[in-house]
Backbone as CSV, one residue per row, in Angstrom:
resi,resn,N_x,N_y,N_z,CA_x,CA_y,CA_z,C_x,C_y,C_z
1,UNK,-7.540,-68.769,-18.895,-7.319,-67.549,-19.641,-7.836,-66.346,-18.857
2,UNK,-9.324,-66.472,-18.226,-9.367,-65.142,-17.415,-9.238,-65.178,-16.185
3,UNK,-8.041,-66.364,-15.487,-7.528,-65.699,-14.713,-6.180,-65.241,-14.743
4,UNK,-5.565,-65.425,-16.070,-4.528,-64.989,-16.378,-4.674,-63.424,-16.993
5,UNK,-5.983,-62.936,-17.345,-6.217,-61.476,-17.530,-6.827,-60.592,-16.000
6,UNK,-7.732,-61.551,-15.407,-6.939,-60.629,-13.882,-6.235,-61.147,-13.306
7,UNK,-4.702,-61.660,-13.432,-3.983,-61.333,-12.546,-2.898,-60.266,-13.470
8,UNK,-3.269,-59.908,-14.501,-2.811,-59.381,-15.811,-3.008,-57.869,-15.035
9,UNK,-4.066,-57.497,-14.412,-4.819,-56.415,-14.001,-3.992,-56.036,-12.873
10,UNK,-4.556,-56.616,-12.383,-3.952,-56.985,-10.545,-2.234,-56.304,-10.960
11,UNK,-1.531,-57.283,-11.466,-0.379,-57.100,-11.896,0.365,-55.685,-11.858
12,UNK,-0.945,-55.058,-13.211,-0.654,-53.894,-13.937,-0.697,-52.656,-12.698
13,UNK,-2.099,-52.704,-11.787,-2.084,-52.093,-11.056,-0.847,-51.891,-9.817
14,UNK,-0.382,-52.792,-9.472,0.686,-53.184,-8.464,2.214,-52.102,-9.207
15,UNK,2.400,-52.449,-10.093,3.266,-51.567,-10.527,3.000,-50.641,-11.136
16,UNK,1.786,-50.235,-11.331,2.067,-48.305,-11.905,2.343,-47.951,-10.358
17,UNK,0.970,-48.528,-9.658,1.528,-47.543,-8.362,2.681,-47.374,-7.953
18,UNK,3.477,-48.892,-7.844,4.813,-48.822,-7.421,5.482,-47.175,-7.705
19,UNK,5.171,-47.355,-9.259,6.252,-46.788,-10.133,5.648,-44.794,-9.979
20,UNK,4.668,-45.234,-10.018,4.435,-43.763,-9.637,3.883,-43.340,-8.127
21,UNK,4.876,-44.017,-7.847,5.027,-43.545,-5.619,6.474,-42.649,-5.833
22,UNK,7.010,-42.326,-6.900,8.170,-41.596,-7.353,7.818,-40.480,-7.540
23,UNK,6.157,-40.299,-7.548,5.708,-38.466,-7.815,4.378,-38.458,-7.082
24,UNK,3.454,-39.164,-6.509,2.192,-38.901,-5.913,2.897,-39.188,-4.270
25,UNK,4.089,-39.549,-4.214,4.449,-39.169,-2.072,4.512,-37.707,-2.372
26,UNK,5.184,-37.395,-2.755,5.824,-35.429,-3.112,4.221,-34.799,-3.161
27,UNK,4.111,-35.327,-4.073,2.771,-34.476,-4.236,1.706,-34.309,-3.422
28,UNK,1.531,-35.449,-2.758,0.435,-35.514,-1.387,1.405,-35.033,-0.328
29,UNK,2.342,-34.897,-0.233,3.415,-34.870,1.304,3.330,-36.060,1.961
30,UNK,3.332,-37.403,1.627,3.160,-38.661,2.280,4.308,-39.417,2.230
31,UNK,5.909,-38.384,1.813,6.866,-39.421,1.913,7.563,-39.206,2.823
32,UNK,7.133,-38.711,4.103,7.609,-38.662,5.658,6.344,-39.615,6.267
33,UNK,5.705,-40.045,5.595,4.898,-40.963,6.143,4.833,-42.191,6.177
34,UNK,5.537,-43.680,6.915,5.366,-44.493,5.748,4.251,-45.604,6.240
35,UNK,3.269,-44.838,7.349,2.059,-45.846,7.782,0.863,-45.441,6.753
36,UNK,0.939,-43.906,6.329,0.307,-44.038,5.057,0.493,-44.705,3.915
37,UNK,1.662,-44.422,3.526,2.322,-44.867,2.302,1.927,-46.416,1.927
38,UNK,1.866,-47.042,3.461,1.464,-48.708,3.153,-0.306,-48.444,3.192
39,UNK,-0.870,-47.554,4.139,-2.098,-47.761,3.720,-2.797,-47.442,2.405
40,UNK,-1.930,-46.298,1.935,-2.427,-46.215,0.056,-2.380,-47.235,-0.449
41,UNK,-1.093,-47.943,-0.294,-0.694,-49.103,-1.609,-1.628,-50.348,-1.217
42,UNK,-2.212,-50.547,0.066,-2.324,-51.720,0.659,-3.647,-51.699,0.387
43,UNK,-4.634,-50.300,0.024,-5.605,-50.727,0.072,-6.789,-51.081,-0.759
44,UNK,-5.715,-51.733,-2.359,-7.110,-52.302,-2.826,-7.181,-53.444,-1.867
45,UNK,-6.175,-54.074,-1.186,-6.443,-55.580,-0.961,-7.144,-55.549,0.548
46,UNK,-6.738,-54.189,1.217,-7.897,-54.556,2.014,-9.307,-54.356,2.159
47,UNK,-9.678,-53.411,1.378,-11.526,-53.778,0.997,-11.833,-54.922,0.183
48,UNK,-10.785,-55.192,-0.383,-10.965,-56.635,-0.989,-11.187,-57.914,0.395
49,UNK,-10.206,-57.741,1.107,-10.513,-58.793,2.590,-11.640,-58.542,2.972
50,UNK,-12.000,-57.044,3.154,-13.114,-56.912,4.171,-14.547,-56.601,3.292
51,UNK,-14.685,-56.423,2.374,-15.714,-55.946,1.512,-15.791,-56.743,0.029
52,UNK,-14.768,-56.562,-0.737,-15.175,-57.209,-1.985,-15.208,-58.196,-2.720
53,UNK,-14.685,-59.653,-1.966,-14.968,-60.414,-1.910,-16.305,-61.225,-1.111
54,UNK,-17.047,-60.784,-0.228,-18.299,-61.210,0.602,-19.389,-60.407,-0.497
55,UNK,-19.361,-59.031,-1.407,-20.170,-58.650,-2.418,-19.968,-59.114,-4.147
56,UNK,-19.177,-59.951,-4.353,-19.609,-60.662,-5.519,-20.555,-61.664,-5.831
57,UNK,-21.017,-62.596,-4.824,-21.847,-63.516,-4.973,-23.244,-62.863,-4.627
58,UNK,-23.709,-61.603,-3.717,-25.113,-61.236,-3.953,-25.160,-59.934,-5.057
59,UNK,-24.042,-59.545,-5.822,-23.905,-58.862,-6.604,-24.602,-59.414,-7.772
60,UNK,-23.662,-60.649,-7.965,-24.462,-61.469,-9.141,-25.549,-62.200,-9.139
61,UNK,-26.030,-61.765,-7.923,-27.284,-62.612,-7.619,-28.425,-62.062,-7.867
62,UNK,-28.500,-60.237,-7.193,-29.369,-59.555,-7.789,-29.131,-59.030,-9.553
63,UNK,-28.014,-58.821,-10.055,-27.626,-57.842,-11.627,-27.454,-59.240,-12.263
64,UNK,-27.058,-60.475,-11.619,-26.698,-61.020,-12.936,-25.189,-60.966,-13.408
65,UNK,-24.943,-62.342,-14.135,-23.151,-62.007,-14.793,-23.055,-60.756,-15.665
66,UNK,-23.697,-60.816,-16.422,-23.424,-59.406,-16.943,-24.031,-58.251,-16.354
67,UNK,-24.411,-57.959,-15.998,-24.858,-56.925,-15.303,-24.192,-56.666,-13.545
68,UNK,-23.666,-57.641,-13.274,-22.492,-57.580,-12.663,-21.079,-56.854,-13.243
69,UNK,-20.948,-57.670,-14.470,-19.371,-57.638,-15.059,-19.763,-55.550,-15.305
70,UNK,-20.811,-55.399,-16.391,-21.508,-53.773,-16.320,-21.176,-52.617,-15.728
71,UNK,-21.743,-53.401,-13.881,-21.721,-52.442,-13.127,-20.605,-51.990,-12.787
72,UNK,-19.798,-53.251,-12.299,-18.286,-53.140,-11.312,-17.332,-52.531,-12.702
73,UNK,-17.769,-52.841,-13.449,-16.938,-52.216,-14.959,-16.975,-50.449,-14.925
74,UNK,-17.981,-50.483,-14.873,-18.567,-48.945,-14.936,-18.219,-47.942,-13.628
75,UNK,-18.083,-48.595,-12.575,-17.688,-48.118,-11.324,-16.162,-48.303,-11.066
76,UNK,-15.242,-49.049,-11.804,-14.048,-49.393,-12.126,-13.165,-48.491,-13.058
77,UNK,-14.426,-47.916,-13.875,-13.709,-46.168,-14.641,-13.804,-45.543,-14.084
78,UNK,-14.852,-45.040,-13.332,-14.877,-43.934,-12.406,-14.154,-43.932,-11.040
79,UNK,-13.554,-45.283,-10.539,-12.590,-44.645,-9.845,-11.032,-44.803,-10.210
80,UNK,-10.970,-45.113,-11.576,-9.617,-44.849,-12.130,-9.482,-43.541,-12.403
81,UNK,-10.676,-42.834,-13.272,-10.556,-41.423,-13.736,-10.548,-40.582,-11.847
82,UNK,-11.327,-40.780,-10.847,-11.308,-40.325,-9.794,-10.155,-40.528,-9.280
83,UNK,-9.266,-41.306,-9.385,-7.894,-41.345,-9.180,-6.602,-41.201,-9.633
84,UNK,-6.695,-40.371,-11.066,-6.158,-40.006,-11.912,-6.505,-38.115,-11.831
85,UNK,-7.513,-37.854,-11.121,-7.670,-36.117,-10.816,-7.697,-36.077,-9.042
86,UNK,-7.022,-37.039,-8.326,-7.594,-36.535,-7.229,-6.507,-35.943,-6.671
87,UNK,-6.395,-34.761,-5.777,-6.061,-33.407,-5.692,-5.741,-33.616,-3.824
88,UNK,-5.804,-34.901,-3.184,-5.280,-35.032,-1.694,-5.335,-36.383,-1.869
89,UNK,-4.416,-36.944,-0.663,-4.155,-38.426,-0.343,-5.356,-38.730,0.111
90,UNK,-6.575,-37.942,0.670,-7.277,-38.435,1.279,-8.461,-38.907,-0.224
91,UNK,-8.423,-38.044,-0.716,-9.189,-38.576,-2.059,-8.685,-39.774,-2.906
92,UNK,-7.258,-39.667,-2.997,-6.694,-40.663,-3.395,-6.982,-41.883,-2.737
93,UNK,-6.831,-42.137,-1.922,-7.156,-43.318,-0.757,-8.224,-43.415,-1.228
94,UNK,-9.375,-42.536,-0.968,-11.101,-43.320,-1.804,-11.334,-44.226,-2.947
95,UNK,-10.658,-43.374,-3.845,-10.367,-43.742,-5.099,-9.650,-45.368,-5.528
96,UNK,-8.687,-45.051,-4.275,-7.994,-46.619,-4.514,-8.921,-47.742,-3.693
97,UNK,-9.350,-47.220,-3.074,-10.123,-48.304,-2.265,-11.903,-48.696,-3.201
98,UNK,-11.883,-47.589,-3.650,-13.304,-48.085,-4.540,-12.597,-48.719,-5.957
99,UNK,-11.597,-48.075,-6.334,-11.097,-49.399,-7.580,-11.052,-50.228,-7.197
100,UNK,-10.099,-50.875,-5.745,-10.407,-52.367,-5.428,-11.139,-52.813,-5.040
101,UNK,-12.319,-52.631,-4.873,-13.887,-52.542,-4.539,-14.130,-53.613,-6.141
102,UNK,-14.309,-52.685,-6.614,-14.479,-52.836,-8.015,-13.754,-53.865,-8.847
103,UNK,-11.861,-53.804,-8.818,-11.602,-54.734,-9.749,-11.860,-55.936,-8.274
104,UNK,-11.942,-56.620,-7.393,-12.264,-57.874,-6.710,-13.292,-58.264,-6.492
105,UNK,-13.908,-57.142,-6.817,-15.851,-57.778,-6.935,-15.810,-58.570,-8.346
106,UNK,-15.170,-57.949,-9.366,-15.133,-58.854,-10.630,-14.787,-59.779,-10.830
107,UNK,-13.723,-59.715,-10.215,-12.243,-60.995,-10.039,-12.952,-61.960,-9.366
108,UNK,-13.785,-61.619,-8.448,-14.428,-63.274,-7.683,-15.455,-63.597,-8.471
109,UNK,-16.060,-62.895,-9.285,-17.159,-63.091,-10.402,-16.876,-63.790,-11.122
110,UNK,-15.684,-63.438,-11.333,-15.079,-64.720,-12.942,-14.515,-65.949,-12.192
111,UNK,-14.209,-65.948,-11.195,-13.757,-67.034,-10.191,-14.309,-67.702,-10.262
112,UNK,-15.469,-67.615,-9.812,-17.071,-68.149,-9.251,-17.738,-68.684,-10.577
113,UNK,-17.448,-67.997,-11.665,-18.197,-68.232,-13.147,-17.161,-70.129,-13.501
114,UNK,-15.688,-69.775,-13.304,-14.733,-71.005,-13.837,-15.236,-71.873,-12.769
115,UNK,-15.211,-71.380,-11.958,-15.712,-73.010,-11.114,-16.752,-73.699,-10.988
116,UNK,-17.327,-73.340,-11.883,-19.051,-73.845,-12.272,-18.688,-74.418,-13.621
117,UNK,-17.443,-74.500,-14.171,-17.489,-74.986,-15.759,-16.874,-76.401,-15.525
């Protein structure tokens, strides 16, 4: 069941962006670009390769499952709302890269939680 609610996530995220790359290329000027264009979309999954998967297991090691689930929760609004006002691709890019920071630090949390049951 919760890995059928994050990939529920995962999912959801994959296609808004899709769907709204129909008004944030225009708006950043990034649709003459398309080595950006893949690095926006591409990069929750690559701080996920390189970063947020190797920080879930000492995440929960110092905070704890909940205080894990808490933090990355809490840092998971703030870069949705940070990516919902951000005002350049280059902010945007932060934004997307600290949400996937955030939702794959969780996602290996609950991983890590089912495979202990």
């Amino acid at each position: 069941m919760v890995n059928a609610l994050a990939a529920t996530v995962q999912g959801m995220d994959e296609t808004v962006i899709s769907g709204a790359q129909l008004f944030f290329l225009k708006y950043f000027g990034l649709q003459d670009n398309p080595t950006l264009i893949g690095f926006v979309n591409a990069s929750p999954y690559l701080i996920c390769a390189t970063m947020g998967c190797w920080l879930a297991i000492p995440s929960n090691h110092y905070l704890g499952r909940r205080g894990t689930i808490f933090v990355w929760s809490v840092v998971s609004i703030g870069a949705s709302s940070w990516q919902a006002v951000a005002t350049s691709w280059e902010s945007f890019l932060g934004s997307r890269l600290v949400l996937g920071l955030s939702k794959f630090c969780f996602f290996f949390l609950l991983l890590g939680q089912l495979g202990h049951a």
